[in-house]
KOLVEXKE-803685 format. One record per residue (C-alpha): residue number from 1; y, z, x. Coordinates in steps of 0.02 Angstrom, whole numbers. Layout:
<gutors>
GUTOR  pos      c2      c3      c1
GUTOR  NUM       Y       Z       X
...
</gutors>
This chain:
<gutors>
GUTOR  pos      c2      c3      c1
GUTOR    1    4416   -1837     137
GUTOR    2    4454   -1653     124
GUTOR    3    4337   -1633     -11
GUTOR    4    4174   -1733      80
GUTOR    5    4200   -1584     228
GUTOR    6    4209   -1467      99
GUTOR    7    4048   -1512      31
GUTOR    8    3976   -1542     201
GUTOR    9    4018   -1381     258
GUTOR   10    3951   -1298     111
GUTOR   11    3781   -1390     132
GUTOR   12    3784   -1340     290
GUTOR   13    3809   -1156     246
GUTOR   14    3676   -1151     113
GUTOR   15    3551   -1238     225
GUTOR   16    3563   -1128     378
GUTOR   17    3563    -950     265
GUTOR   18    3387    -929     262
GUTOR   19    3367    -975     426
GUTOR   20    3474    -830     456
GUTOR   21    3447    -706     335
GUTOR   22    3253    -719     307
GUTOR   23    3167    -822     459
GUTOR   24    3017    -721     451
GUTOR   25    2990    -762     268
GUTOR   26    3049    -952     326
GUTOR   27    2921    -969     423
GUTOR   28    2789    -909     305
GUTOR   29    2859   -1023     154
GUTOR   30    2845   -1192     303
GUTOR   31    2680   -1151     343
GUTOR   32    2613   -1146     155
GUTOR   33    2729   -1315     136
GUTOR   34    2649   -1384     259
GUTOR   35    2466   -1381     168
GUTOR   36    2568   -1453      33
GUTOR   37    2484   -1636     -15
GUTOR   38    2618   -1776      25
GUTOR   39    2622   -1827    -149
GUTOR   40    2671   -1678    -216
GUTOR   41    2799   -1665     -86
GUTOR   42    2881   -1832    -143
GUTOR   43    2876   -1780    -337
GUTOR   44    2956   -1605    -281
GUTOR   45    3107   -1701    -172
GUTOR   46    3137   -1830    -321
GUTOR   47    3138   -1693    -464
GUTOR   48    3265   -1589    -330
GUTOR   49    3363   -1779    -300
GUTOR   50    3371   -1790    -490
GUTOR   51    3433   -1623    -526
GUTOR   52    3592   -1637    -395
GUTOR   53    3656   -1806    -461
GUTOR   54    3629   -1732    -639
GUTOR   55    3723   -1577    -547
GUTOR   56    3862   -1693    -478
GUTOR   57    3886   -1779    -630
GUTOR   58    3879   -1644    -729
GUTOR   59    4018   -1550    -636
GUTOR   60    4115   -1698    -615
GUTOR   61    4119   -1728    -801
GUTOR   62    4156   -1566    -864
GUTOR   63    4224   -1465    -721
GUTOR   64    4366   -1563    -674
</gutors>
């Protein structure tokens, strides 16, 4: 369980840095998402879904 609030926490961490760091530029990058059409939207959040579990996997497999 230690491990699923490590990750959790770490989402949460990457997630809310450029919020932080950049929120001018974060606003600029959601408006030009925004205009983005909602199919290339879904291809973009797949190809990003595949690449974690291949991610996961990948460190699970070979990083112990």
């Amino acid at each position: 369980m230690g491990y699923f609030f490590t990750v959790i926490g770490l989402v949460c961490f990457l997630e809310g840095l450029p919020y932080f760091a950049f929120p001018e530029a974060l606003k600029r990058w959601l408006r030009q998402v925004m205009d983005l059409p909602t199919a290339q939207l879904r291809l973009l959040g797949g190809a990003l879904m595949v690449l974690g579990l291949v991610l996961v996997y990948w460190g699970r497999r070979h990083g112990g």
